[in-house]
MDAnalysis code that builds the backbone (N, CA, C; Angstrom):
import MDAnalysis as mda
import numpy as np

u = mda.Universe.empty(528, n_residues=176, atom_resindex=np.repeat(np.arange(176), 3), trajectory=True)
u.add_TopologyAttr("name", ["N", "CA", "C"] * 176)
u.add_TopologyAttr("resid", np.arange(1, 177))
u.add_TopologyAttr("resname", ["UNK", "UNK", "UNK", "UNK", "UNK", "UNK", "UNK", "UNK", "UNK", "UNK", "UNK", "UNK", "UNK", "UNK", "UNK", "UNK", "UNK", "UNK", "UNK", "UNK", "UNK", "UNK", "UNK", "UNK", "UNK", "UNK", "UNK", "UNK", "UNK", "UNK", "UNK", "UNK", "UNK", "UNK", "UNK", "UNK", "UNK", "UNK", "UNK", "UNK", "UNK", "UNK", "UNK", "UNK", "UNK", "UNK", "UNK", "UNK", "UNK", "UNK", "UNK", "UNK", "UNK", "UNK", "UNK", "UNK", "UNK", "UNK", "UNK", "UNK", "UNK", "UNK", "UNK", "UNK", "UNK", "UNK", "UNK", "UNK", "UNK", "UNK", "UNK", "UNK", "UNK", "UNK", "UNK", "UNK", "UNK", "UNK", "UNK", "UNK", "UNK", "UNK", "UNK", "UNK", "UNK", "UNK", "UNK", "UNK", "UNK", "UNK", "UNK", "UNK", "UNK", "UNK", "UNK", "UNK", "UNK", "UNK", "UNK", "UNK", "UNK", "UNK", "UNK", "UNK", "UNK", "UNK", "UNK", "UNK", "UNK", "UNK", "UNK", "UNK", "UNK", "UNK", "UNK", "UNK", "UNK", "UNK", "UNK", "UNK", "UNK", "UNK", "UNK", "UNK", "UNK", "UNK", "UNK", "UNK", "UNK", "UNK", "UNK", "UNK", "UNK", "UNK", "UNK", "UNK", "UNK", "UNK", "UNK", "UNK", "UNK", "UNK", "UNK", "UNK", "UNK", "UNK", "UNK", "UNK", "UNK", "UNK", "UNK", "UNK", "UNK", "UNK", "UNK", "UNK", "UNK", "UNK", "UNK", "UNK", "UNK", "UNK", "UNK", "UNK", "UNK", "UNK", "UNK", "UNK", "UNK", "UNK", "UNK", "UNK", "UNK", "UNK", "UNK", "UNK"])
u.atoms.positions = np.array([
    [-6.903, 7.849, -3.136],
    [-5.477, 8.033, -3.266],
    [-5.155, 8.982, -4.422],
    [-5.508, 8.905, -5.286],
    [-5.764, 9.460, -6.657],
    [-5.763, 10.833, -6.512],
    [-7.440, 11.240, -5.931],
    [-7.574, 12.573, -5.420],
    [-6.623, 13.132, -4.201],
    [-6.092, 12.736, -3.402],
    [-5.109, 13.505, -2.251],
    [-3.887, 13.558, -3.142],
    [-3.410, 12.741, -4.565],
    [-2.203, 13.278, -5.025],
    [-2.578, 14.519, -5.702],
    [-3.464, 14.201, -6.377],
    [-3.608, 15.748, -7.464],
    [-3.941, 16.953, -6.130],
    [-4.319, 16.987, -4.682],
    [-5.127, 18.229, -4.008],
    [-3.401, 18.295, -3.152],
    [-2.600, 17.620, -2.976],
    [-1.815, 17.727, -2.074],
    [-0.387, 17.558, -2.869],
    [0.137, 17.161, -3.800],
    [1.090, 17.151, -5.121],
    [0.730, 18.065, -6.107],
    [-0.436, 18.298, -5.961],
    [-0.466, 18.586, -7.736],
    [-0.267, 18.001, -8.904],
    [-0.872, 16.885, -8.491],
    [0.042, 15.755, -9.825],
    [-0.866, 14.894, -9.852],
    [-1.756, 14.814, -11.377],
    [-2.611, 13.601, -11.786],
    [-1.763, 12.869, -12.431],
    [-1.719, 11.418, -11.745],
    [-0.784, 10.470, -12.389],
    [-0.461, 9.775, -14.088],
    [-2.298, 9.970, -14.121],
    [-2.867, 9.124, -15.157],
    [-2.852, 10.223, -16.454],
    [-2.200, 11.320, -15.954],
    [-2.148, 12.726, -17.066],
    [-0.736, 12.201, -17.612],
    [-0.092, 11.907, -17.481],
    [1.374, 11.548, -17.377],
    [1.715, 10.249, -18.140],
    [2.594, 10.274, -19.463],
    [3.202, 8.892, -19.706],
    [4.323, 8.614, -18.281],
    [4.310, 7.442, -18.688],
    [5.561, 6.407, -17.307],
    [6.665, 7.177, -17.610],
    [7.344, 7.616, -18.710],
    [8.225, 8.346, -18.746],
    [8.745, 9.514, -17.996],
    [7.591, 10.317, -18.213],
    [7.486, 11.402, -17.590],
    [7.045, 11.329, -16.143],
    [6.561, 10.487, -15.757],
    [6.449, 10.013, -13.955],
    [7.776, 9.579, -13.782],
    [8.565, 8.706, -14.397],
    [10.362, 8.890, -13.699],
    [10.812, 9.639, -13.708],
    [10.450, 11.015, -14.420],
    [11.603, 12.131, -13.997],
    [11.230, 12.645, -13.083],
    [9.591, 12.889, -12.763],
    [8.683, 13.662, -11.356],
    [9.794, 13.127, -10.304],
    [9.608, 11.605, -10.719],
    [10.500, 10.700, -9.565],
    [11.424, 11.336, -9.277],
    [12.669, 11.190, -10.310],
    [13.937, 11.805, -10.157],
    [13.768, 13.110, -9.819],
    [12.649, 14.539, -9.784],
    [13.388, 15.618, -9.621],
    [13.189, 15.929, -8.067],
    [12.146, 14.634, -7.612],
    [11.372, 14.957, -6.460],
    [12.560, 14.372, -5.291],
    [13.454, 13.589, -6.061],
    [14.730, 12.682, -5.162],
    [14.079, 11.048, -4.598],
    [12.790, 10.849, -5.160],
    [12.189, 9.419, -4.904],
    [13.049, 8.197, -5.481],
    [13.808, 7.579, -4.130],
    [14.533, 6.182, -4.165],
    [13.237, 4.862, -4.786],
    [13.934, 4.038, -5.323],
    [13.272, 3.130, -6.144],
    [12.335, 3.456, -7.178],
    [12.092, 4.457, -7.871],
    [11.288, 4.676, -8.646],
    [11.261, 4.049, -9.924],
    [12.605, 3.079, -10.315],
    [12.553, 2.113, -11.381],
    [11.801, 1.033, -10.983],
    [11.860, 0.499, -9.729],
    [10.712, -0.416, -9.649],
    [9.200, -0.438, -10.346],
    [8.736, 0.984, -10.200],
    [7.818, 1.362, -10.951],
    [6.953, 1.244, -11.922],
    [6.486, 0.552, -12.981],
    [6.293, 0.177, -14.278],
    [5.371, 0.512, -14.898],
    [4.057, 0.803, -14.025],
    [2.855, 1.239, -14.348],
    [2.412, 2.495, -13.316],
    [1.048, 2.940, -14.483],
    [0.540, 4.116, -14.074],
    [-0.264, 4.053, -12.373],
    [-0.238, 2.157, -11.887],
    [-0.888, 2.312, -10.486],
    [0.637, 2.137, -9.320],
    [1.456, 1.461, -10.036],
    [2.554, 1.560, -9.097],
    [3.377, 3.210, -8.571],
    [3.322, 4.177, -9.680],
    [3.475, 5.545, -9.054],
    [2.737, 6.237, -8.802],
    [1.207, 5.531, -8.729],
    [0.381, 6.480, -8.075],
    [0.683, 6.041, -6.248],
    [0.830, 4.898, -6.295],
    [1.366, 4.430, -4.673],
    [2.311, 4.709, -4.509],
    [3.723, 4.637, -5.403],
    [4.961, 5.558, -5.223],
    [4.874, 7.025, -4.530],
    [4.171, 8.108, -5.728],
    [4.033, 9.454, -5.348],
    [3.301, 9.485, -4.330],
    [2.103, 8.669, -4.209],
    [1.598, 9.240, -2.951],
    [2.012, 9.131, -1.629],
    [3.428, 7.732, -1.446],
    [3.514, 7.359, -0.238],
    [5.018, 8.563, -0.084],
    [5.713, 8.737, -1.208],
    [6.402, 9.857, -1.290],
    [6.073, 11.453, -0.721],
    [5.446, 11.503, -1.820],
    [4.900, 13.604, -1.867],
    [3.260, 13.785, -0.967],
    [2.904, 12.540, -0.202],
    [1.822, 12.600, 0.703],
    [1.413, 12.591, 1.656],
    [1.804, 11.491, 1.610],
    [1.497, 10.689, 3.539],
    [1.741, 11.317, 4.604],
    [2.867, 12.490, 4.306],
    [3.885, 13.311, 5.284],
    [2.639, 14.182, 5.837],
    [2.078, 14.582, 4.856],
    [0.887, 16.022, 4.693],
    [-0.299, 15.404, 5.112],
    [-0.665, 14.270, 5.652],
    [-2.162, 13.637, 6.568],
    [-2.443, 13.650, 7.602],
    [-2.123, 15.180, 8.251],
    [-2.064, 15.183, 9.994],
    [-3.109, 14.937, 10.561],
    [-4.494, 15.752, 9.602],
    [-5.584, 15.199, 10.367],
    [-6.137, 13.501, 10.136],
    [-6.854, 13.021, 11.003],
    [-7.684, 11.754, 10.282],
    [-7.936, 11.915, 8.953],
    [-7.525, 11.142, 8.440],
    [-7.443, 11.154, 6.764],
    [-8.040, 9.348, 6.451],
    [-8.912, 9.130, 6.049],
    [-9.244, 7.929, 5.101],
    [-8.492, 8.200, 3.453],
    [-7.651, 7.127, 2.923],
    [-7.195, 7.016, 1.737],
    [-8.257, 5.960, 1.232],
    [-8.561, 5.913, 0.083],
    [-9.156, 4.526, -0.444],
    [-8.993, 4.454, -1.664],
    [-9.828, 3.681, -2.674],
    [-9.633, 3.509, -3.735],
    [-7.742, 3.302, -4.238],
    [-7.167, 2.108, -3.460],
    [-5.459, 1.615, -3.821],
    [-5.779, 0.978, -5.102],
    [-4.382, 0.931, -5.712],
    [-4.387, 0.311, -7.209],
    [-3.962, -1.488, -6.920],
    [-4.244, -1.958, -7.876],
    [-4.288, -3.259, -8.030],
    [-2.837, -3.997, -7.694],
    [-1.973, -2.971, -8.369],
    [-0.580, -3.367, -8.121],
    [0.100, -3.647, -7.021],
    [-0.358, -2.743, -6.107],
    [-0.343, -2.898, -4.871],
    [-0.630, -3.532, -3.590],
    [-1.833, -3.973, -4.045],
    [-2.893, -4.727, -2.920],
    [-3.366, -5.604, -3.259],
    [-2.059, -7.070, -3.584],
    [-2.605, -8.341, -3.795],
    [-3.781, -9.216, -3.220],
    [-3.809, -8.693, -2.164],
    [-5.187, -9.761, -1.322],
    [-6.566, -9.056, -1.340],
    [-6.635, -7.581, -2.064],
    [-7.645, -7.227, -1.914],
    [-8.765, -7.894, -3.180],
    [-9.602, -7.312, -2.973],
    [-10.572, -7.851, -3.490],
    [-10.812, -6.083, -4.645],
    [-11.132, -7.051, -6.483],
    [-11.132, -5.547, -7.345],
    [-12.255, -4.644, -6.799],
    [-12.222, -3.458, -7.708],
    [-13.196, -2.412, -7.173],
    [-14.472, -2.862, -8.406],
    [-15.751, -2.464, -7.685],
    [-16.727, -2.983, -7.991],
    [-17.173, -1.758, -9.632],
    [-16.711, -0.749, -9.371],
    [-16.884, 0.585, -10.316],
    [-15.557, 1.053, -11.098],
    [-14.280, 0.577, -10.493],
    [-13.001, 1.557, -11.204],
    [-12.037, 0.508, -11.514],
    [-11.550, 0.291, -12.478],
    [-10.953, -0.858, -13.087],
    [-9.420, -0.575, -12.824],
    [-8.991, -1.383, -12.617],
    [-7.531, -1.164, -11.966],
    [-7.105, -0.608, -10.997],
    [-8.365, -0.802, -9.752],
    [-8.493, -0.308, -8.611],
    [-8.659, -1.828, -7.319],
    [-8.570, -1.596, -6.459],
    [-9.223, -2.368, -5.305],
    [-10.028, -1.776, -4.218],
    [-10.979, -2.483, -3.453],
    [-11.479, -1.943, -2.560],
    [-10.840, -2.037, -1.642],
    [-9.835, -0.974, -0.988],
    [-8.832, -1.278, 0.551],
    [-9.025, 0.275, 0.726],
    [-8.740, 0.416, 1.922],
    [-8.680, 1.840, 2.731],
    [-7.476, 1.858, 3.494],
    [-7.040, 2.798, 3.988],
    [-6.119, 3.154, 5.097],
    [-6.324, 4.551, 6.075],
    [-6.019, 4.494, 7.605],
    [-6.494, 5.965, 8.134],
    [-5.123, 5.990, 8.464],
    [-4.587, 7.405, 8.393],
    [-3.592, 7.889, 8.041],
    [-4.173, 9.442, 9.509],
    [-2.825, 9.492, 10.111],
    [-2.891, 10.510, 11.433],
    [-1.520, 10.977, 11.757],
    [-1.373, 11.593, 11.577],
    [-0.533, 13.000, 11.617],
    [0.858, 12.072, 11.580],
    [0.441, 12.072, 10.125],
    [1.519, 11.194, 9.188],
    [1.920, 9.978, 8.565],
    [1.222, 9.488, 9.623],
    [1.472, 8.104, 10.014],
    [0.354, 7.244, 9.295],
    [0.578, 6.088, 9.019],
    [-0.162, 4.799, 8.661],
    [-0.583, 4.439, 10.097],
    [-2.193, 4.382, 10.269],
    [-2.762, 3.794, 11.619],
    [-3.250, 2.639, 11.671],
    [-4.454, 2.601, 10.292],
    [-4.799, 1.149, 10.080],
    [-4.639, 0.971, 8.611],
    [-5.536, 0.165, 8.263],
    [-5.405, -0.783, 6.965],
    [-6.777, -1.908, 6.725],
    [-7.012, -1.567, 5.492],
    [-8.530, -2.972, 5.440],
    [-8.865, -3.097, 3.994],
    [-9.525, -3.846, 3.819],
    [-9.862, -4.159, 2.734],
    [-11.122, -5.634, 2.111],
    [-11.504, -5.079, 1.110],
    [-12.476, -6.672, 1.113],
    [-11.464, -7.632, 0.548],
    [-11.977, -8.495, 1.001],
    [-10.614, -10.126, 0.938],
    [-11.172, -10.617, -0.486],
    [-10.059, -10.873, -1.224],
    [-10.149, -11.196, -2.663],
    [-10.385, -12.908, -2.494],
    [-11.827, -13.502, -3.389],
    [-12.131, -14.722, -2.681],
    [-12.084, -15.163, -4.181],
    [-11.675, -14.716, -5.495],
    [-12.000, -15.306, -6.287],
    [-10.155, -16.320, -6.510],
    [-9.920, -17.825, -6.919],
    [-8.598, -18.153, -6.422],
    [-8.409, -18.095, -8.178],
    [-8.773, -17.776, -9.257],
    [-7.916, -17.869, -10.460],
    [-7.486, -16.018, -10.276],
    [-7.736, -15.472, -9.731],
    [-7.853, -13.578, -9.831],
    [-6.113, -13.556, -8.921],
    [-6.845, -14.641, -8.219],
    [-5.455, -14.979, -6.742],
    [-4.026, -15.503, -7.371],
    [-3.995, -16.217, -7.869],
    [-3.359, -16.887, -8.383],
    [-2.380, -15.661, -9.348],
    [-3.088, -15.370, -10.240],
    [-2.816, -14.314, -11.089],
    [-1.970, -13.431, -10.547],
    [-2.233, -12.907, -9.551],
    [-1.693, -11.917, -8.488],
    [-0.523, -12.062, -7.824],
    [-0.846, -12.861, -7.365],
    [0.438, -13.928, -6.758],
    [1.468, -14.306, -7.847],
    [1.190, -14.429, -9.377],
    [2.258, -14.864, -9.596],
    [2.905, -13.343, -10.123],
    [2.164, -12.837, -10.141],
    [2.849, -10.933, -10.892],
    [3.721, -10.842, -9.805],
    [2.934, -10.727, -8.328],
    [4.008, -10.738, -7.323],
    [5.343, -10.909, -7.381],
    [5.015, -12.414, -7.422],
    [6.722, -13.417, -7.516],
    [7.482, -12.666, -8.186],
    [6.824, -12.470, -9.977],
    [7.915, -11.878, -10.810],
    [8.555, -11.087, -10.166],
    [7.941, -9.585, -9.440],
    [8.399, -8.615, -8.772],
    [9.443, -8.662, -8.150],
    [9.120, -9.811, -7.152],
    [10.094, -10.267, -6.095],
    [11.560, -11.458, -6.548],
    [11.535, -11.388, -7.742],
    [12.381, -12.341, -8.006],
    [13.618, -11.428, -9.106],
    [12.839, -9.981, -9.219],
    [13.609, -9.059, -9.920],
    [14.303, -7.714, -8.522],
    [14.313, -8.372, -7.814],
    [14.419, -7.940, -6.311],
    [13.555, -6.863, -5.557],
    [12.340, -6.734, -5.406],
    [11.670, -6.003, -4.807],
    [10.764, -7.200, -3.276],
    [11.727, -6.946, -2.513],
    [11.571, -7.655, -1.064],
    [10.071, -7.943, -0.350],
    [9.700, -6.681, -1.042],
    [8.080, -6.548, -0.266],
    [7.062, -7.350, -0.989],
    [7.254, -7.770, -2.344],
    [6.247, -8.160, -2.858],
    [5.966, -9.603, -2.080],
    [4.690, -10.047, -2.684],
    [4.355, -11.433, -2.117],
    [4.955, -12.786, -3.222],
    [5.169, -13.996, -2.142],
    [5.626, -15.215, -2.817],
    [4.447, -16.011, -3.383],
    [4.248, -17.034, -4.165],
    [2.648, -17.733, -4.541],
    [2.712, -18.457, -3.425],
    [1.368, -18.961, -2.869],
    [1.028, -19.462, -1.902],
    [-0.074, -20.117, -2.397],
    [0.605, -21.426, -2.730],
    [-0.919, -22.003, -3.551],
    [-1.340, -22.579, -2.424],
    [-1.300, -23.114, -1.238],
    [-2.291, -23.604, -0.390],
    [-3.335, -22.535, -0.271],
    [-2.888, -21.090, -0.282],
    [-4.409, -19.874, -0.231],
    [-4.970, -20.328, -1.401],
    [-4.393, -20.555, -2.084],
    [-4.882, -20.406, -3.499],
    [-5.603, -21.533, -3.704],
    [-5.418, -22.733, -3.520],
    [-6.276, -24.346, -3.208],
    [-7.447, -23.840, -2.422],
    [-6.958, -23.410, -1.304],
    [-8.195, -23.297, -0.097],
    [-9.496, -22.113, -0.852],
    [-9.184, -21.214, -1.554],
    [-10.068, -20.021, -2.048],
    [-10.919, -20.870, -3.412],
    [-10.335, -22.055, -3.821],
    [-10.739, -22.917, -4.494],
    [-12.065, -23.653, -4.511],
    [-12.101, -23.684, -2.623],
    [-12.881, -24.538, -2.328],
    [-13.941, -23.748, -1.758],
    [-13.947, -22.848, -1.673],
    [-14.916, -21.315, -1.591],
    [-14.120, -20.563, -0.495],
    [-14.858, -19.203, -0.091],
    [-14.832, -18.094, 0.653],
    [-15.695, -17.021, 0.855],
    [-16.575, -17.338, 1.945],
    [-17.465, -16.064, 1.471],
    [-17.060, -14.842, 1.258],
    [-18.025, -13.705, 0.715],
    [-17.599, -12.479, 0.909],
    [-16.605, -11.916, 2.402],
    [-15.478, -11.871, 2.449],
    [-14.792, -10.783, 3.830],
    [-14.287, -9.622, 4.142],
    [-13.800, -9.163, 5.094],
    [-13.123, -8.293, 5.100],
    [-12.553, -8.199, 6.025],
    [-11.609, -7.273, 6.275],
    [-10.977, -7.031, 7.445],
    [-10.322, -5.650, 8.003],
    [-9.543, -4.944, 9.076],
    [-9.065, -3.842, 9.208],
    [-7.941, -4.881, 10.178],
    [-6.708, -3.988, 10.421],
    [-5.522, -4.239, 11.242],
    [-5.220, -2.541, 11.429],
    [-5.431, -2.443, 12.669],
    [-5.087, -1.623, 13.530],
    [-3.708, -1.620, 14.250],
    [-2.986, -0.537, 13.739],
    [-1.281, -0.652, 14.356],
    [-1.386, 0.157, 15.884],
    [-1.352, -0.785, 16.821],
    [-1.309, -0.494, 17.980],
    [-0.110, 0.074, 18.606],
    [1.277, -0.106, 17.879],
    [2.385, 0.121, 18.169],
    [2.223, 1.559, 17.642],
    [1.594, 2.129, 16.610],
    [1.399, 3.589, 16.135],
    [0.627, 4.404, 16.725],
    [-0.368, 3.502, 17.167],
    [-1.287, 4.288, 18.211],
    [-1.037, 4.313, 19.554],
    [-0.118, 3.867, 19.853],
    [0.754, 4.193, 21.273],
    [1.789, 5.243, 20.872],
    [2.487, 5.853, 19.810],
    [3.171, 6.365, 19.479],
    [2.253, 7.644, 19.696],
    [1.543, 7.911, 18.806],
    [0.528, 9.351, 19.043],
    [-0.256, 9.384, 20.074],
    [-0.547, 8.650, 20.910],
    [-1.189, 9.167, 22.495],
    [0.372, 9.137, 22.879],
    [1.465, 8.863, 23.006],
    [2.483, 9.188, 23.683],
    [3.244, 10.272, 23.053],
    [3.080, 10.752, 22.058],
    [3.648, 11.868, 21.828],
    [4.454, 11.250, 21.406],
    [4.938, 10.121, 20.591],
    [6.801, 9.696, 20.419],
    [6.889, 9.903, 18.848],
    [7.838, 9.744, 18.125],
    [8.307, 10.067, 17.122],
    [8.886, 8.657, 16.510],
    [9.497, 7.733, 17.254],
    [10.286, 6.551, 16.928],
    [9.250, 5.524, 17.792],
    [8.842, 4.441, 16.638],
    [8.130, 3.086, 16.708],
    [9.062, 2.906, 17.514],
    [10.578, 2.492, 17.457],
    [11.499, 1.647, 18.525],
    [11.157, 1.887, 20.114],
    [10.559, 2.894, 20.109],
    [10.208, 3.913, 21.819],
    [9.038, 2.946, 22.321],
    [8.378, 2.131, 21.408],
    [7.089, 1.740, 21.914],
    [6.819, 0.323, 22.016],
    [7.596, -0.361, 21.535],
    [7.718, -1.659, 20.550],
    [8.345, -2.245, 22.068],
    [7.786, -3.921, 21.955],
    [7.392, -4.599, 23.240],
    [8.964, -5.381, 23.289],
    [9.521, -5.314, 22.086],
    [10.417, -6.220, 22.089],
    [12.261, -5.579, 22.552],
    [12.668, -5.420, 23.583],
    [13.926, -5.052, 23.815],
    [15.193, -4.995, 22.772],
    [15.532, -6.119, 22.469],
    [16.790, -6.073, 21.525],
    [16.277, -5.289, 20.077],
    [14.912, -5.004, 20.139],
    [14.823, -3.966, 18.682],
    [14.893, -2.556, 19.253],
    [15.090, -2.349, 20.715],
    [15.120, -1.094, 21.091],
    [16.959, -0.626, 20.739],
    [16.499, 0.575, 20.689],
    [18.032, 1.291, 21.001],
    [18.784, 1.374, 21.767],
    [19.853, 1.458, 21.815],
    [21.016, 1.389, 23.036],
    [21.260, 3.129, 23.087],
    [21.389, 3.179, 24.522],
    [21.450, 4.771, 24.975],
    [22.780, 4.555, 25.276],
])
């Protein structure tokens, strides 16, 4: 993620006080950028901003920041990193994976940064869920997983532009 901002922005995040990443924000016109707080939250900011647009070919992203990717599991080499990936196709978010974070005090931790997030109104973050957090208690082996957006990948073999065009469910469709 890191490397596609600096080859495709021009912009090393970690070159940058937080200061000076809110004005990038502001001159670039990026909504929510006070949410922001740290040097891994606008590296996922800018990149899902000044990037994602520019991934037409198969693109693997990896190496996401911590801030971001509560369930992942940390990176084994880069500290304030996780091990998760995403393939990214002509624009679009396709899939998503990551190794499953099995340690439950790391969990816990996470979960409650979350909450804060979400209780200062940021919708997306996660709520604590101490039953995961009990159950990861009682072990977990090493996992992982990928989720494949099938609704996106019907979108690009169909040529469509709007998820609503593809999506199984009627009343989320549009009225003509």
């Amino acid at each position: 993620m890191e490397n596609a901002l600096k080859e495709y922005a021009r912009l090393d995040v970690f070159a940058h006080s937080i200061e000076e990443l809110k004005n990038i924000a502001i001159q670039n016109r990026i909504e929510d950028y006070e949410k922001a707080k740290s040097h891994g939250e606008f590296l996922a900011l800018l990149f899902e901003s000044l990037v994602e647009d520019k991934l037409v070919n198969s693109t693997f992203i990896y190496d996401f920041p911590v801030e971001n990717s509560p369930l992942a599991k940390n990176h084994r080499e880069k500290e304030g990193f996780v091990e998760r990936f995403e393939l990214f196709l002509n624009g679009w978010e396709l899939a998503n994976g990551y190794s499953e974070l099995n340690d439950p005090l790391e969990q816990e931790k996470r979960f409650e940064e979350q909450d804060k997030k979400r209780k200062l109104g940021d919708l997306e973050a996660q709520t604590v869920d101490y039953d995961s957090i009990n159950a990861l208690g009682y072990g977990l082996p090493p996992t992982g997983g990928m989720g494949l957006g099938i609704d996106r990948l019907t979108m690009i073999l169909s040529g469509l532009e709007s998820i609503k065009e593809v999506i199984l469910f009627p009343q989320m469709k549009r009225e003509d």
